[in-house]
N, C-alpha and C positions, 0 to 999 in steps of 0.2 A: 944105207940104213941109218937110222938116227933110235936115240933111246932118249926117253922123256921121264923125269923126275921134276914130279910138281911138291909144293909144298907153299905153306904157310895160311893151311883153313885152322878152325878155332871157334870156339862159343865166343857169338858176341850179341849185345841185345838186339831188338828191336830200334832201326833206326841207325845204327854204328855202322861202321862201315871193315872192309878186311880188302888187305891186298893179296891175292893168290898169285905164285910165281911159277914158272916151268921152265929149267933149265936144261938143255939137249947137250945131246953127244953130237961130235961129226963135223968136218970140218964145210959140209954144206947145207947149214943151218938157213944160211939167208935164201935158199931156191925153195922153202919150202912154205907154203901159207898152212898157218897155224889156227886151232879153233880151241873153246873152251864149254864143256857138255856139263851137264850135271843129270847125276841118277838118283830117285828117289824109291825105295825098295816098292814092290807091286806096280811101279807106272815102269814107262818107257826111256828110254834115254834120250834128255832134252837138248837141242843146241842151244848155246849162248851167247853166245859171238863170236866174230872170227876175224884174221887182220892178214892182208895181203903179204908175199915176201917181201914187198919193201916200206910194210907199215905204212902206204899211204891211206890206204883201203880196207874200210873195216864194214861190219855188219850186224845188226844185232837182233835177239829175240822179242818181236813185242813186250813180253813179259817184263825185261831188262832194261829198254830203251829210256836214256836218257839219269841212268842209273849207277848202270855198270859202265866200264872203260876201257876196252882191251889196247895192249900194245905192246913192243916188240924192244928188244937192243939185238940189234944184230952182231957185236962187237962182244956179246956177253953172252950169246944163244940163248937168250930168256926171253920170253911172252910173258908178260901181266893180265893182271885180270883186278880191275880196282872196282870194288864193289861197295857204294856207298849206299843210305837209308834202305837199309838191309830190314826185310820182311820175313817172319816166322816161314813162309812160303817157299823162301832162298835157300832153306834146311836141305841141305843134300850131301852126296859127295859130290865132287868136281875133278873133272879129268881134262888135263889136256889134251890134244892131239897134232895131226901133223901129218900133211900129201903132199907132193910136186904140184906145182901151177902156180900160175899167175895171181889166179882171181883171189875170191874168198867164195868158201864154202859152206853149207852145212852139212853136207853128206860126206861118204867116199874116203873119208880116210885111212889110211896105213897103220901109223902109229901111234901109239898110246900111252900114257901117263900110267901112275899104280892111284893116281886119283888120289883128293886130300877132301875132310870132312868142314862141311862148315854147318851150324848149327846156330839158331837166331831163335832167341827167346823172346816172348811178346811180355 
Protein backbone atom coordinates (compact mmCIF):
# COMPACT_ATOMS: atom_id res chain seq x y z
CA UNK A 1 0.00 0.00 0.00
CA UNK A 2 1.31 3.41 -0.57
CA UNK A 3 -0.10 6.85 0.79
CA UNK A 4 0.19 10.15 -1.23
CA UNK A 5 0.51 13.71 0.12
CA UNK A 6 0.62 16.22 -2.52
CA UNK A 7 1.18 19.63 -2.09
CA UNK A 8 2.37 23.02 -3.38
CA UNK A 9 -0.97 24.39 -5.47
CA UNK A 10 -1.55 28.34 -4.81
CA UNK A 11 -3.16 31.33 -6.59
CA UNK A 12 -1.24 32.22 -9.42
CA UNK A 13 -2.08 34.62 -12.42
CA UNK A 14 -2.90 33.97 -15.83
CA UNK A 15 0.11 32.83 -17.67
CA UNK A 16 2.48 31.85 -14.44
CA UNK A 17 3.33 28.73 -13.96
CA UNK A 18 3.20 26.27 -10.39
CA UNK A 19 5.13 23.14 -9.61
CA UNK A 20 2.68 20.52 -7.85
CA UNK A 21 4.61 17.81 -5.89
CA UNK A 22 3.42 14.16 -4.51
CA UNK A 23 5.39 12.61 -2.11
CA UNK A 24 4.58 8.65 -1.13
CA UNK A 25 5.09 6.40 1.59
CA UNK A 26 6.51 2.76 1.05
CA UNK A 27 9.34 1.37 0.05
CA UNK A 28 7.86 0.30 -3.57
CA UNK A 29 7.40 3.48 -4.82
CA UNK A 30 9.20 2.90 -8.06
CA UNK A 31 6.68 -0.26 -9.35
CA UNK A 32 4.06 1.87 -9.29
CA UNK A 33 2.99 4.38 -12.55
CA UNK A 34 1.77 7.45 -11.16
CA UNK A 35 -0.98 10.09 -12.59
CA UNK A 36 -2.14 13.72 -11.79
CA UNK A 37 -6.40 14.46 -11.97
CA UNK A 38 -7.88 17.64 -11.36
CA UNK A 39 -11.51 18.12 -9.97
CA UNK A 40 -13.55 21.12 -10.73
CA UNK A 41 -16.77 21.18 -8.19
CA UNK A 42 -20.20 20.14 -10.51
CA UNK A 43 -17.90 18.48 -13.53
CA UNK A 44 -16.20 15.18 -13.51
CA UNK A 45 -12.92 14.16 -12.43
CA UNK A 46 -10.32 15.03 -15.24
CA UNK A 47 -7.00 13.08 -16.02
CA UNK A 48 -3.79 15.16 -16.60
CA UNK A 49 -1.17 13.19 -17.16
CA UNK A 50 0.54 10.33 -16.17
CA UNK A 51 4.43 8.89 -16.10
CA UNK A 52 5.42 5.28 -16.30
CA UNK A 53 7.40 3.48 -13.03
CA UNK A 54 10.48 4.27 -14.61
CA UNK A 55 9.69 8.02 -15.77
CA UNK A 56 10.27 7.10 -19.25
CA UNK A 57 6.83 7.21 -20.40
CA UNK A 58 4.52 9.70 -19.89
CA UNK A 59 1.02 11.03 -21.23
CA UNK A 60 -1.00 13.71 -21.22
CA UNK A 61 -4.55 15.44 -21.50
CA UNK A 62 -5.19 17.28 -24.76
CA UNK A 63 -6.17 19.99 -22.62
CA UNK A 64 -2.48 20.29 -21.07
CA UNK A 65 -0.36 19.17 -23.94
CA UNK A 66 2.75 20.82 -24.36
CA UNK A 67 2.11 22.85 -21.11
CA UNK A 68 2.13 20.88 -18.16
CA UNK A 69 5.30 18.31 -17.45
CA UNK A 70 4.77 15.45 -15.31
CA UNK A 71 7.76 13.43 -13.68
CA UNK A 72 9.10 11.38 -11.11
CA UNK A 73 12.35 10.91 -8.54
CA UNK A 74 12.30 7.65 -7.57
CA UNK A 75 15.15 8.09 -4.97
CA UNK A 76 12.75 10.70 -3.28
CA UNK A 77 9.06 8.87 -3.97
CA UNK A 78 7.90 12.22 -5.59
CA UNK A 79 6.04 12.76 -9.02
CA UNK A 80 5.81 16.42 -10.19
CA UNK A 81 3.46 18.00 -12.03
CA UNK A 82 5.08 21.58 -13.67
CA UNK A 83 2.55 23.59 -14.84
CA UNK A 84 3.38 26.43 -17.01
CA UNK A 85 1.17 29.34 -18.93
CA UNK A 86 -1.38 28.58 -16.55
CA UNK A 87 -5.13 29.37 -17.89
CA UNK A 88 -8.16 30.66 -15.49
CA UNK A 89 -9.47 26.99 -16.80
CA UNK A 90 -6.51 25.16 -14.79
CA UNK A 91 -8.63 26.42 -11.51
CA UNK A 92 -9.11 23.28 -9.78
CA UNK A 93 -7.92 21.02 -7.02
CA UNK A 94 -5.34 18.43 -8.12
CA UNK A 95 -4.71 15.10 -6.82
CA UNK A 96 -2.35 12.63 -7.33
CA UNK A 97 -2.71 9.09 -7.69
CA UNK A 98 -0.96 5.85 -8.02
CA UNK A 99 -1.57 1.58 -9.41
CA UNK A 100 0.92 -1.23 -10.07
CA UNK A 101 1.88 -1.53 -13.96
CA UNK A 102 4.06 -0.77 -16.42
CA UNK A 103 2.37 1.60 -18.68
CA UNK A 104 0.74 4.85 -18.04
CA UNK A 105 -2.75 5.35 -17.23
CA UNK A 106 -5.80 7.27 -17.06
CA UNK A 107 -8.07 5.16 -15.33
CA UNK A 108 -7.92 2.32 -12.59
CA UNK A 109 -6.23 3.64 -9.97
CA UNK A 110 -5.83 2.58 -6.13
CA UNK A 111 -4.46 5.38 -4.48
CA UNK A 112 -5.00 8.84 -3.69
CA UNK A 113 -3.71 12.07 -2.81
CA UNK A 114 -5.83 14.66 -0.12
CA UNK A 115 -5.43 16.83 -3.35
CA UNK A 116 -3.95 20.51 -3.32
CA UNK A 117 -5.97 23.77 -4.83
CA UNK A 118 -4.59 25.65 -7.55
CA UNK A 119 -6.45 28.69 -8.60
CA UNK A 120 -5.41 31.02 -11.90
CA UNK A 121 -6.67 34.46 -12.10
CA UNK A 122 -7.18 36.09 -15.58
Amino acid sequence: QVQLVGSGGGLVQAGGSLRLSCTASGRTFSSYALGWFRLVPGKEREFVAAVSWSGRRTSYADSVKGRFTISRDNAKNTVYLQMNSLKPEDTAVYYCAAKTGSGTYSTGYDYWGQGTQVTVSS
